[in-house]
ROSE-53656 format. One record per residue: residue number from 1; residue in one letter; chain; z, x negated, y of N, C-alpha, C in turn. Coordinates in steps of 0.02 Angstrom, whole numbers, plus 32768, in hexadecimal, padded with zeros to 4 digits. Layout:
<atoms>
(atom NUM,"A","A",(Z,X,Y),(Z,X,Y),(Z,X,Y))
...
</atoms>
This chain:
<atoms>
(atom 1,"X","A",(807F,82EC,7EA1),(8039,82FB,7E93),(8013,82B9,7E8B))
(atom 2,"X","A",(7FDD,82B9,7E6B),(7FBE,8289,7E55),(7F8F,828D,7E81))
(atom 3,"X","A",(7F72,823E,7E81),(7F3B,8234,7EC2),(7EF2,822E,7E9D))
(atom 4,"X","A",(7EBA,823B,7EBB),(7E85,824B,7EAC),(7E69,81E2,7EAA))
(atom 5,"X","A",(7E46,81D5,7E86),(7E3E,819E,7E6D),(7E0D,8170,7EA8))
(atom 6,"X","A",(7E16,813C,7ED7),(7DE7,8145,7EFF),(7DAF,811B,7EDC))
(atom 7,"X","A",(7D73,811B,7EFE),(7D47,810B,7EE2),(7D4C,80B0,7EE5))
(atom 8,"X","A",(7D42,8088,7E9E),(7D46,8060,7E9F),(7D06,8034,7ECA))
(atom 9,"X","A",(7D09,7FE7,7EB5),(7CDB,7FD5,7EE1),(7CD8,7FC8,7F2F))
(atom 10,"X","A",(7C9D,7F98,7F3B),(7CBF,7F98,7F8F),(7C8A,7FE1,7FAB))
(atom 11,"X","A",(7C9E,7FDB,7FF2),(7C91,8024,801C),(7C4C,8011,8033))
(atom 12,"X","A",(7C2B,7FDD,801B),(7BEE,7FC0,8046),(7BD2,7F8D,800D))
(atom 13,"X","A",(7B93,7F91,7FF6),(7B68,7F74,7FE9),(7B58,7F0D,8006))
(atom 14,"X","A",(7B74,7EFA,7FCC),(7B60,7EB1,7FFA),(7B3D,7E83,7FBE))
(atom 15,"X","A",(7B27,7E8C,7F7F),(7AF3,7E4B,7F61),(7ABB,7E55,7F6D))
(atom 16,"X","A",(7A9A,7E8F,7F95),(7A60,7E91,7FA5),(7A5E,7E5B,7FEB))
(atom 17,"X","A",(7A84,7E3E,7FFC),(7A79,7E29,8040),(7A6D,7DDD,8022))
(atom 18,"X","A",(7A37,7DB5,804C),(7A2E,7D84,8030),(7A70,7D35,8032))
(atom 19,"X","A",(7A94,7D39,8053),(7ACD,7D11,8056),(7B10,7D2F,800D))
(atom 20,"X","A",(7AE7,7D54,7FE8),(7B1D,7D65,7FB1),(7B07,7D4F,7F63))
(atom 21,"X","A",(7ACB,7D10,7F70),(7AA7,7D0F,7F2A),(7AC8,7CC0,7F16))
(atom 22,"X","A",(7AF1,7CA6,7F3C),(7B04,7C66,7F35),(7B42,7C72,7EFC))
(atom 23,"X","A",(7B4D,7C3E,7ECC),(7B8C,7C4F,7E8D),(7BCB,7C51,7EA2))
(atom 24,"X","A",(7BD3,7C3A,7EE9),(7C0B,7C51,7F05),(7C07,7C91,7F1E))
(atom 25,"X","A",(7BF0,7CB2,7F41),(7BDE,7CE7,7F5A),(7BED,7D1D,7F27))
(atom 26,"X","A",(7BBE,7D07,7EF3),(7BC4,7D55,7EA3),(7C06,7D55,7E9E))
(atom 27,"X","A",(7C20,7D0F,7E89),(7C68,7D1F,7E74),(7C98,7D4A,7EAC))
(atom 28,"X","A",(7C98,7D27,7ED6),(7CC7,7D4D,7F0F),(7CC0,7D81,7F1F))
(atom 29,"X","A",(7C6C,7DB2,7F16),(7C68,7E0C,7F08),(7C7E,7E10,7EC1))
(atom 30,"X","A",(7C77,7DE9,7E93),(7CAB,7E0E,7E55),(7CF0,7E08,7E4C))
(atom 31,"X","A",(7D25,7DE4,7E81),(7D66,7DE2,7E80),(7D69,7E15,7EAC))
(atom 32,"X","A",(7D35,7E23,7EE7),(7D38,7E62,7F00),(7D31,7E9D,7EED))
(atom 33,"X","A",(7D1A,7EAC,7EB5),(7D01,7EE0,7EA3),(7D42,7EDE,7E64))
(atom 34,"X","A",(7D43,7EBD,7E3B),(7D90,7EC9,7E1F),(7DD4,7EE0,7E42))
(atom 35,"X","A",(7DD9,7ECD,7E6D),(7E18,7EC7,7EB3),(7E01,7F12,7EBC))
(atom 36,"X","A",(7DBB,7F2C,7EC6),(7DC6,7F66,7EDA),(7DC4,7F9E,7EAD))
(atom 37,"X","A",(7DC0,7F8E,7E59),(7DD3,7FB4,7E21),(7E0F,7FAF,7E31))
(atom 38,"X","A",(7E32,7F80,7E11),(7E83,7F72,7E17),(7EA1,7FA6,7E4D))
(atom 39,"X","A",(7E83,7FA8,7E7A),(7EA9,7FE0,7EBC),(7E96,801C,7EC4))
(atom 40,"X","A",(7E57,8034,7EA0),(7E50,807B,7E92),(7E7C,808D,7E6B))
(atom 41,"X","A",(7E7F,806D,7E22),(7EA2,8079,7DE4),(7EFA,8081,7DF5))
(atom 42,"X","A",(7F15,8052,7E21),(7F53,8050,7E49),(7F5B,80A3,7E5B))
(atom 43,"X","A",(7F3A,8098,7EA2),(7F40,80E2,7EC4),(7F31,8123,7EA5))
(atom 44,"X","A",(7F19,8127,7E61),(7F05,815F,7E33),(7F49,8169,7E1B))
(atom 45,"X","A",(7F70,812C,7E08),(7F9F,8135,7DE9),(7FF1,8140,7E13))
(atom 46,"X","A",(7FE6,814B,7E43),(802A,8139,7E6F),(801E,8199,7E74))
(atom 47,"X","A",(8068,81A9,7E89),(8086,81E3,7E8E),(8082,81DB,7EF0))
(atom 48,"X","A",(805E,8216,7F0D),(806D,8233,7F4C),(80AE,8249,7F58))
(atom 49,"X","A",(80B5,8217,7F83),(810C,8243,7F9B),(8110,8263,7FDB))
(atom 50,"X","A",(810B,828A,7FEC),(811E,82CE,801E),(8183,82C1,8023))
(atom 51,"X","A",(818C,82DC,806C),(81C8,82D7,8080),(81E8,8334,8069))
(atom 52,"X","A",(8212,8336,8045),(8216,837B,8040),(8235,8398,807A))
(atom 53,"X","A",(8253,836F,80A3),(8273,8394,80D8),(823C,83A6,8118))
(atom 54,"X","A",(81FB,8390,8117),(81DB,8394,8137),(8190,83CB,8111))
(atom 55,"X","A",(8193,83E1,80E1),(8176,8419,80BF),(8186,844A,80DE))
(atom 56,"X","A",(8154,8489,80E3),(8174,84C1,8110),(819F,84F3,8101))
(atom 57,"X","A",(81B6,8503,80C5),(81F9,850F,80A9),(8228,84FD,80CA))
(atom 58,"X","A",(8231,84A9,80D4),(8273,848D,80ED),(8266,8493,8126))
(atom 59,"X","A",(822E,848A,8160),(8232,84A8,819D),(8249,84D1,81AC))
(atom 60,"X","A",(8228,8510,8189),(8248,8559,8194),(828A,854C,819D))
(atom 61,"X","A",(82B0,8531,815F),(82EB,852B,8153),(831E,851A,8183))
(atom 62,"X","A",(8303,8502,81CB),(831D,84DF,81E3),(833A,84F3,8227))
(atom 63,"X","A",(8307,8540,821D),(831C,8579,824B),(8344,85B1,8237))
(atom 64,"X","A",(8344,85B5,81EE),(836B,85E0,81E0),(83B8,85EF,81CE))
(atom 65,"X","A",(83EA,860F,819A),(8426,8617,81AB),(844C,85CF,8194))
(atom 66,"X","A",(8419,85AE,8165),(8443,8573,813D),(841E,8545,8172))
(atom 67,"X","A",(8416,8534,81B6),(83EF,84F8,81DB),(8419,84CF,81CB))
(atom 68,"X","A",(845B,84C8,81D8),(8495,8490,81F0),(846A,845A,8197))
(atom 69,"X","A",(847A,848A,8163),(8477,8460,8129),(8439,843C,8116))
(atom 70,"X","A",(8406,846B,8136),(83A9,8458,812C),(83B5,842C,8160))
(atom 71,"X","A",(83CE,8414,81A6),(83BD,83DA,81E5),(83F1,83AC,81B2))
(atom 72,"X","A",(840A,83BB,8196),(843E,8374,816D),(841C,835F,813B))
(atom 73,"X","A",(83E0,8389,810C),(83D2,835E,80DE),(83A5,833E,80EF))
(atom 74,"X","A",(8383,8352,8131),(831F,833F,813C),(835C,82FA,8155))
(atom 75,"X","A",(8389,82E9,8183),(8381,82B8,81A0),(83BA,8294,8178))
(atom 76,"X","A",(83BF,82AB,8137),(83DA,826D,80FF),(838A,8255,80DE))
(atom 77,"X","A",(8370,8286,80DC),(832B,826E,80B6),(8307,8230,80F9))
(atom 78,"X","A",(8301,8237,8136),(82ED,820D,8153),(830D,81D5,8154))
(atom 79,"X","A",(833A,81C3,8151),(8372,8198,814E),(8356,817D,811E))
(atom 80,"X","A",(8366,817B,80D6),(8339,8173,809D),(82EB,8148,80A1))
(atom 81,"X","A",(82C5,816B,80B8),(827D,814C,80CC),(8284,8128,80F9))
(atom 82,"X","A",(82C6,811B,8129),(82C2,80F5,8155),(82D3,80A6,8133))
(atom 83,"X","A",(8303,80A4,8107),(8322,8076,80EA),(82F4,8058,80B6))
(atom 84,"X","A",(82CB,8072,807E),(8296,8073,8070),(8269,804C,8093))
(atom 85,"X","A",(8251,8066,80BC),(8224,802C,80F1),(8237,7FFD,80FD))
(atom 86,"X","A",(826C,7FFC,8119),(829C,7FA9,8134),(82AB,7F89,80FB))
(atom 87,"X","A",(82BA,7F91,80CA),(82A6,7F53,8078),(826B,7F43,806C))
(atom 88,"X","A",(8216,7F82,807A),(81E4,7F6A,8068),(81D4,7F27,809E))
(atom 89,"X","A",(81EF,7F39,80CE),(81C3,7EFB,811E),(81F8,7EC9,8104))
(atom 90,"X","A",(8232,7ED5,80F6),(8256,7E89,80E3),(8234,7E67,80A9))
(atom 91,"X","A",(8220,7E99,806D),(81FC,7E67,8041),(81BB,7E56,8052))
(atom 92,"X","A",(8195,7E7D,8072),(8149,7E6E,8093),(8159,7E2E,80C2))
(atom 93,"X","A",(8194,7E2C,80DE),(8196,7DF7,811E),(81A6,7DAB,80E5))
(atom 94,"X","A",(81CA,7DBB,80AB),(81C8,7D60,8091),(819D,7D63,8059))
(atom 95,"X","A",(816F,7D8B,8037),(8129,7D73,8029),(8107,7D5D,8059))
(atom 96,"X","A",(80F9,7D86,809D),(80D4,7D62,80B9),(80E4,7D15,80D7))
(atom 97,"X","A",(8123,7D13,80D7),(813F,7CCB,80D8),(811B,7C9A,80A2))
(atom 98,"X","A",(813C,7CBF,805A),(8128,7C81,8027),(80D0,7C86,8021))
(atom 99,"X","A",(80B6,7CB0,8038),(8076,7CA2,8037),(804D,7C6C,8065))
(atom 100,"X","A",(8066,7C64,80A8),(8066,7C4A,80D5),(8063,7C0A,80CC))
(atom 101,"X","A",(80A5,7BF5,809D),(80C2,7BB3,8082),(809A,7B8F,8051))
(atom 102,"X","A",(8093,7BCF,8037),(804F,7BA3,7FF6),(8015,7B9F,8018))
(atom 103,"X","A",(7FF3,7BBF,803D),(7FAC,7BB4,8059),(7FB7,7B7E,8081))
(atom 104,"X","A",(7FFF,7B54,8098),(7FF4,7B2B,80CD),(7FF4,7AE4,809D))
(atom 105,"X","A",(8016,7AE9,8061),(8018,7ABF,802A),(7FD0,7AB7,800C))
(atom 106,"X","A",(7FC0,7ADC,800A),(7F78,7AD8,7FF3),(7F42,7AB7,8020))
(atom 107,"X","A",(7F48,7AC1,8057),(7F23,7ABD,8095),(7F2B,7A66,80B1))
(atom 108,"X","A",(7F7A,7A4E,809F),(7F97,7A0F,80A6),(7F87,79EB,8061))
(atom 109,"X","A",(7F74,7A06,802E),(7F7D,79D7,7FED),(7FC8,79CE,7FD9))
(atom 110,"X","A",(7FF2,79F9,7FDF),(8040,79F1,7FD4),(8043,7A0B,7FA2))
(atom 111,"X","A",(8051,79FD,7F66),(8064,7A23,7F2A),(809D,7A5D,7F2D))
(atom 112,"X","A",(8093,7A8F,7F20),(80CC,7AC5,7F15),(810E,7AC4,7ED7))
(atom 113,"X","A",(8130,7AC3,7EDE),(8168,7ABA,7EAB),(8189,7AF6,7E95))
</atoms>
């Protein structure tokens, strides 16, 4: 199922405030305010994934004459999302590395290669 588009923009009002009229300031609410098109437009477009073994069909299922086969697929399907996760935190864990690396390069004057 498709996701309802969230509303772009930030969640709070900030060039009315007087610390937002400086040319740094505008710019940095308009990379904000892009950043937060970019991530409405994202999440509009991404597919909801629901666990089917956890839908109440496959619950049911899980009491009834076929259980043995419905408790084998819900906990191949978890298995699945489990493994899934453990590649996203491994790749989340060395971006946040190489991000780390460059902000400290940056921060030192070290050129990045």
């Amino acid at each position: 199922a498709r996701r309802d588009r969230p509303a772009g923009g930030l969640p709070f009002e900030l060039r009315k405030h007087p610390r937002a009229k400086s040319p740094i300031a505008l710019e940095m609410l308009s990379r904000l305010a892009a950043d937060c098109e970019l991530y409405a437009d994202a999440e509009a477009s991404r597919t909801m994934v629901q666990l089917d073994c956890l839908r109440p069909r496959s619950v049911q299922a899980l009491f009834g004459p076929s259980a043995r086969t419905a408790a084998t697929k819900a906990a191949s399907s978890l298995r699945a999302l489990r493994s899934a996760l453990e590649q996203l935190c491994v790749a989340d864990e060395g971006a946040a590395h190489a991000a780390a690396e460059a902000a400290l390069g940056l921060v030192n004057g070290v050129p990045r290669d």
